[in-house]
C-alpha positions in Angstrom: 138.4 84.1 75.5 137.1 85.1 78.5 138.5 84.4 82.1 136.4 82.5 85.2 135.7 86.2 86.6 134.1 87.3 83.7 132.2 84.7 83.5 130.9 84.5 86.6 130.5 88.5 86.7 128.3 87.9 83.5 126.2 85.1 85.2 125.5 87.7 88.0 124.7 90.4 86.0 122.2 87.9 83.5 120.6 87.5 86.7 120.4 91.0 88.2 118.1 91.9 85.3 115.2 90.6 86.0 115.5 91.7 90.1 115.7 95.1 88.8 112.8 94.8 86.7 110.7 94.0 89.4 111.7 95.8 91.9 111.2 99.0 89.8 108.0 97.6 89.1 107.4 96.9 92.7 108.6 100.6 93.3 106.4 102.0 90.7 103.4 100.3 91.8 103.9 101.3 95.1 104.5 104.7 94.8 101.5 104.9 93.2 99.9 103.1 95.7 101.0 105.1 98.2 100.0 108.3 96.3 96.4 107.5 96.2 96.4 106.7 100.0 97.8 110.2 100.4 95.6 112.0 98.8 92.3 110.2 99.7 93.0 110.7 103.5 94.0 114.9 102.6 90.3 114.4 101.0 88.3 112.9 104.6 90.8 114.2 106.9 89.4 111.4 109.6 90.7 111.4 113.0 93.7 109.9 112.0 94.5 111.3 108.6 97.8 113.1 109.8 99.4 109.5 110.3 98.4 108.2 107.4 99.7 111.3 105.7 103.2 111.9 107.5 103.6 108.1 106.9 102.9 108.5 103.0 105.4 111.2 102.5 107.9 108.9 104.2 107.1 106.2 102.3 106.7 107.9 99.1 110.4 109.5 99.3 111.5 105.5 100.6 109.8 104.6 97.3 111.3 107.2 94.6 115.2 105.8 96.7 113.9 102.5 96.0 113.3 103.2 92.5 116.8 105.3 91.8 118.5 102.2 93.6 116.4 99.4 91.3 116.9 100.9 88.5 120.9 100.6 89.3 120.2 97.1 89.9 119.6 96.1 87.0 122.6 98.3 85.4 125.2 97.5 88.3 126.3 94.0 89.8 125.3 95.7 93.5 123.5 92.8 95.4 124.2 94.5 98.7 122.3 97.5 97.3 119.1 94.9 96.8 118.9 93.8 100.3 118.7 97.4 101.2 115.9 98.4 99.0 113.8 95.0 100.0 114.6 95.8 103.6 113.5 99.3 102.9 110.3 98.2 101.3 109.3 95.6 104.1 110.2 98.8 106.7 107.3 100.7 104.9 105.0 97.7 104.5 105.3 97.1 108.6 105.0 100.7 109.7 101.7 101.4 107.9 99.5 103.1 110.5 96.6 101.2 109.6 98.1 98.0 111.2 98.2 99.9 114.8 95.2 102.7 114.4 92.0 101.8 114.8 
């Protein structure tokens, strides 16, 4: 028979699942994302290509954390962990440099 805690710990964890799965599909597609970016602005090097590459290399090791950490969410019962990789991923969002260089 099982207790009150484990029952609630078991309704927590049916619903961590599918937040892991898309935040690691979030991170994937991302770090992809991001990737790309990277390496077209290595290939036209315009007059602001050094910010756009410092900021993916920052982002890109952001993403593969974000990735390690969503792929714990879904095995772990860690919602603090969450906020910290959504935070993390909104931090990267707001300091592209193509909202601030023209």
């Amino acid at each position: 028979m099982m207790t009150p805690a484990q029952r609630r710990e078991g309704r927590i964890g049916f619903t961590m699942l599918p937040v892991g799965i898309v935040l690691v599909a979030a991170a994937m597609i991302g770090s992809i994302a991001v990737f790309a970016l990277a390496l077209f602005h290595l290939a036209t090097q315009d007059a602001n290509w050094g910010w756009y590459v410092g900021w993916s290399v920052l982002a890109l090791a952001l993403g593969v954390r974000n990735l390690v950490r969503s792929l714990q969410t879904m095995a772990a019962l860690d919602v603090g962990g969450t906020l910290v990789t959504i935070a993390l991923s909104v931090g990267i969002v707001a300091t592209y440099p193509g909202w601030w260089l023209s």
